[in-house]
N, C-alpha and C positions, 0 to 999 in steps of 0.2 A: 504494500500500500504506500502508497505518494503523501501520507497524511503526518502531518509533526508527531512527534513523540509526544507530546503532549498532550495534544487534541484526543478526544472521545469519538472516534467517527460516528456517525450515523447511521443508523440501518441501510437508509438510501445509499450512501457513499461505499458503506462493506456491500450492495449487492453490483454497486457499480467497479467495486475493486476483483468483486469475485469473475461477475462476467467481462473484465480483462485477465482471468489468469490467475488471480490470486488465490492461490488456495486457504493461507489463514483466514479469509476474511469470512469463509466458508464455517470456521472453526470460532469465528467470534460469532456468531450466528445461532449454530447450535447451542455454543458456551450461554448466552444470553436469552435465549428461546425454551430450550429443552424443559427447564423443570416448571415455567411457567404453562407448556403445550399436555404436560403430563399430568398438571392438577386441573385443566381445564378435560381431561378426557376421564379422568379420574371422577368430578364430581358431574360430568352429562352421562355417569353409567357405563362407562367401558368397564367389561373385567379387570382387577387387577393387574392377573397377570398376565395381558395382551397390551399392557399401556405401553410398556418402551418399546414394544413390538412394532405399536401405532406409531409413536413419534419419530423410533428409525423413518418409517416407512413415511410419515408426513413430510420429513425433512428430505430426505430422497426423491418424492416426488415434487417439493418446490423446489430443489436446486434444478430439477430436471424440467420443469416449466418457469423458470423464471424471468425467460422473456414473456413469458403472458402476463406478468406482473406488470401492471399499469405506473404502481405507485398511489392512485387514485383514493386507496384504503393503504393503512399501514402494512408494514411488511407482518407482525403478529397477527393483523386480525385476518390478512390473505391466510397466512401459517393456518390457524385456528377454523378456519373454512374447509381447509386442507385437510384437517385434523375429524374434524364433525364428519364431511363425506364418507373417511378412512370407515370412521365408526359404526356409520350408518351401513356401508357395505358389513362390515363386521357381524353389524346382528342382522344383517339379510339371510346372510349365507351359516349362519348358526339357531336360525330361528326353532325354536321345539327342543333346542336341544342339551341338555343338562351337564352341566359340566363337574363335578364332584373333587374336592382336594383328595392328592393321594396322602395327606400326613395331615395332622391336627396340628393348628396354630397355638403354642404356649403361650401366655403372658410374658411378657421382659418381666425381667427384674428390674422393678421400683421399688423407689420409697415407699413407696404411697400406692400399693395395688388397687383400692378401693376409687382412688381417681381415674386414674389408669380405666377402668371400667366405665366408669362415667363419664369421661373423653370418649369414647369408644360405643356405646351407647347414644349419647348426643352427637357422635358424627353418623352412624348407621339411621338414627332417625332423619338427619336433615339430608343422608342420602335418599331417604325413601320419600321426604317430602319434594325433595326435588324430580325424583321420579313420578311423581304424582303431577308435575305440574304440566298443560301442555308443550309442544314443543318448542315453540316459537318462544313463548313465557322462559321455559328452563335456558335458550340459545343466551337471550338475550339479558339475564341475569347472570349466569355464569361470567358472560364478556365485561358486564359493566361491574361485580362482585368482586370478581378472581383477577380478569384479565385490566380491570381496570381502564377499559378502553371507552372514547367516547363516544355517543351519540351516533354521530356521524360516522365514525367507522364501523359501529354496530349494525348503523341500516346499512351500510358499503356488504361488509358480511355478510349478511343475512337475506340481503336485496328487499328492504324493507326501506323505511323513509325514518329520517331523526324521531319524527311526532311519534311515531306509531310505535319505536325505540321505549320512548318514555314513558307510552300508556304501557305495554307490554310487562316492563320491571316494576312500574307500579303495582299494576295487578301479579303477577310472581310475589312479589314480598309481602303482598294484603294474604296471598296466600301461603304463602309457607309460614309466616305466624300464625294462622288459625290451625293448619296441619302440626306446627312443636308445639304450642302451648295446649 
């Protein structure tokens, strides 16, 4: 990259360092993407243990389309699009069908096992209240909760409009408070 040592580049600039050649810029990418793409597939209900399977595979297929990349929405919420498709095929091609752990999950050792459980509890409910939400509702909560992204990159994402963004997370959050409490 042609960029000062000092500067923080950009997402735009790491994709324009990449499609000249660059292959770190590939690697700040992932480095800066990955575990953000991973809790975002994580709380829209991917399995487990199919999440870094996905994000390989999301990041694989945006370096491999990334001239289709506009710019027009961020590079995260393009990624996170990328990401939701991956998923959506995911449970096409698994629909009916049950997946069972071959080994029982232990507890860590905590201080405190009895919170530990109750962490654990309170996230397995607001997973299932998020499952409960529609989909449009769950997309567009996740991105504006987790991903942190706005408005305007959400309708970009989702091919929705800002307005309809805002009514969306409203109603998500009227409703996943009446689902935990």
């Amino acid at each position: 990259m042609s960029l000062p040592s000092a500067a923080v580049p950009t997402d735009e600039e790491l994709v324009a360092a990449f499609r000249s050649g660059d292959e770190r810029a590939a690697t700040e990418l992932v480095r800066r993407h990955a575990q953000t793409l991973g809790r975002f597939l994580y709380s829209s209900g991917a399995p487990a243990g199919e999440i870094e399977d996905l994000v390989q595979e999301a990041f694989i297929r945006a370096f491999r389309a990334l001239d289709g990349w506009r710019g027009e929405a961020s590079f995260r919420s393009w990624l996170c699009r990328i990401a939701s498709n991956l998923r959506k095929d995911l449970f096409r091609r698994e629909r009916g069908r049950t997946v069972l752990p071959l080994e029982d999950v232990d507890l860590r050792d905590s201080a405190d096992p009895a919170s530990l459980v109750e962490a654990r509890d309170a996230e397995e409910r607001m997973r299932r209240a998020l499952g409960m939400l529609p989909k449009m509702q769950r997309e567009v909560f996740l991105l504006r909760a987790q991903q942190a992204l706005s408005y305007e990159d959400i309708a970009a994402t989702l091919g929705t409009t800002p307005g309809a963004a805002r009514v969306h997370y409203h109603h998500a959050v009227r409703r996943l408070k009446e689902q935990i409490s």
